[in-house]
C-alpha positions, 0 to 999 in steps of 0.5 A: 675897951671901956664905955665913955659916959656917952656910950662910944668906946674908949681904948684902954691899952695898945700893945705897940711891942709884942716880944714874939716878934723879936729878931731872935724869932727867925733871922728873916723876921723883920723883912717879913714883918715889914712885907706884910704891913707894907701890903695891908697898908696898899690894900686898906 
């Protein structure tokens, strides 16, 4: 993050691939990740 010359926050960088959660990290991986953000989705 970095300050704007107005003072709010301004994003740098996003990670949007992470290598750890590659499908060689476990062969359910996918369907758990897709699990989880599917129920933090309902939820927010």
């Amino acid at each position: 993050m970095l300050r704007h010359p107005d003072g709010s926050l301004l994003l740098m960088e996003l990670e949007l691939i992470e290598p750890y959660l590659y499908p060689e990290q476990g062969a359910r991986l996918g369907r758990l990740i897709a699990k989880a953000v599917k129920a933090r989705l309902k939820a927010a």
